[in-house]
N, C-alpha and C positions, 0 to 999 in steps of 0.2 A: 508720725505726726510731724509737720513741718516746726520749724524755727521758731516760726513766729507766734507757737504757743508752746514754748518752753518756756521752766523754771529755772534760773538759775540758784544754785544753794553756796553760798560764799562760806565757807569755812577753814578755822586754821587758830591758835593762839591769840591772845590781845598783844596790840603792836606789830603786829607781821605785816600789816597791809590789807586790810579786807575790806576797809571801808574806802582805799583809793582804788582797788584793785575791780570794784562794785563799780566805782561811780564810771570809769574806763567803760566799763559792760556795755551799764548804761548806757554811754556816749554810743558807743559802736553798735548797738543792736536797734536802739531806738526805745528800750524797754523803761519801765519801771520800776525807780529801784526804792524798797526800802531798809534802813539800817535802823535796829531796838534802839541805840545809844541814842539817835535822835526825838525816836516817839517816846522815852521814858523820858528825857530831859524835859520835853515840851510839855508832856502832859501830867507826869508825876513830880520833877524839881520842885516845884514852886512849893509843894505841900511833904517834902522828904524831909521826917524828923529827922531830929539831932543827934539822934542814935537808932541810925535803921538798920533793921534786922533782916536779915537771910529771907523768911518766911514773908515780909511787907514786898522786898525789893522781885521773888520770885512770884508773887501772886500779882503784882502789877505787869510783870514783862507776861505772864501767862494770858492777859486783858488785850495785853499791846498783841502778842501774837494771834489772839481770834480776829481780831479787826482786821490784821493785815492781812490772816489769808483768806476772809470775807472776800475783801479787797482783789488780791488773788486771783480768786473763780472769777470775778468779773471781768479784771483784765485779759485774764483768758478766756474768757468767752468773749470776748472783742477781738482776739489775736495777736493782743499784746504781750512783748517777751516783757516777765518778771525775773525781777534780781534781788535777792532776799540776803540782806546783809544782818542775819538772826544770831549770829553764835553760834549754833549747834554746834555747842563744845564737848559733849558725850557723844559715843557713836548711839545710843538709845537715841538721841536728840535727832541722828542723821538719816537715821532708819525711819520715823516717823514724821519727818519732812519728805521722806521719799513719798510714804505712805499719803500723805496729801498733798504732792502734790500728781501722784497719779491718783487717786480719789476725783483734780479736778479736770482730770483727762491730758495732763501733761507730762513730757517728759522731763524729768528731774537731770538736768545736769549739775555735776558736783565741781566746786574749784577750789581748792585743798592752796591757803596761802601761807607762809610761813618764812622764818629767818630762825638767824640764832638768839638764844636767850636773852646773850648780853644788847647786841643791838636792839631786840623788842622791848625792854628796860628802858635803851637810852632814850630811843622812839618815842615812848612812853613820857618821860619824864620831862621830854623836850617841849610834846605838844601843850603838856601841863603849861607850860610856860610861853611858850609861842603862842597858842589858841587860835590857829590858824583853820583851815577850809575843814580840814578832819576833825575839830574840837569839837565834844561834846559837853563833857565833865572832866573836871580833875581825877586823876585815879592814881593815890595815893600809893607809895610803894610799897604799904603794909598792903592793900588792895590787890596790887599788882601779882606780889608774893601771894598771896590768899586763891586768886585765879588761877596762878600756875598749876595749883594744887587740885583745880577743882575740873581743868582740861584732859582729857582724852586724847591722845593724839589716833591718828587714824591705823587702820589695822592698814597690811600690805595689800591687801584686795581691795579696803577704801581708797585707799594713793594711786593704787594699778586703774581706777575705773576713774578718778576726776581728771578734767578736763579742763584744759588750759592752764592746767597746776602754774603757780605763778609764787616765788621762791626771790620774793623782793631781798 
């Protein structure tokens, strides 16, 4: 299958770079991109109680991912490269992003982003306060901490197969 109907799957830790490292794709392919942090901000923020829970914040982003790989199949069937800046923080998450996006006749390229701990924190804590081109939401350190816990990092056969691994 040519280029021009590939997926790209951005994957890696929060703060490592996956959402600059998307928008780069972006620039150079001509594709597609989108990133959950944006479509939950814009269409969930506004009505995110006070005290949201695991199970509100996962069945909203589960809404946001049908849309976008809706979205997906179309662009690929136009011939346009998509860049899916999702999380796929479990490998279960990565395996079944493959799964669709050969379901929509493309090939799934993976890009496996990451740093160290301490700087993905500083990263983190900085945009909170800067709120610059990468801001989404604030993500609190008790958050931050909570995520760490909830990531997967990738097996040696995940790492050995992504493409353009980028190690900001």
């Amino acid at each position: 299958m040519s280029t021009s109907c590939s997926v790209h799957l951005i994957y890696g830790p929060q703060g490592a770079g996956k959402t600059t490292h998307a928008r780069a794709l972006a620039a150079r392919t001509g594709g597609v991109r989108f990133s959950i942090d944006e479509w939950m901000v814009t269409l969930y923020g506004p009505d995110l109680p006070e005290t949201p829970d695991l199970a509100w914040v996962l069945q909203r982003v589960g809404r946001c991912h049908e849309q976008i790989w809706s979205l997906t199949r179309d662009l690929l069937q136009q011939g346009t490269p998509v860049i899916l800046d999702l999380g796929f923080m479990r490998a279960e998450d990565r395996r079944a992003a493959r799964q669709r996006a050969e379901a929509c006749g493309a090939h799934p390229t993976f890009h496996f982003v990451d740093a160290p701990v301490g700087e993905r924190r500083a990263r983190v804590l900085r945009r909170n306060e800067d709120r610059g081109e990468t801001f989404s939401l604030v993500v609190p350190p008790a958050l931050f901490d909570f995520m760490e816990t909830q990531y997967e990092p990738p097996s040696p056969a995940e790492r050995a197969e992504a493409h353009g691994a980028a190690h900001a």
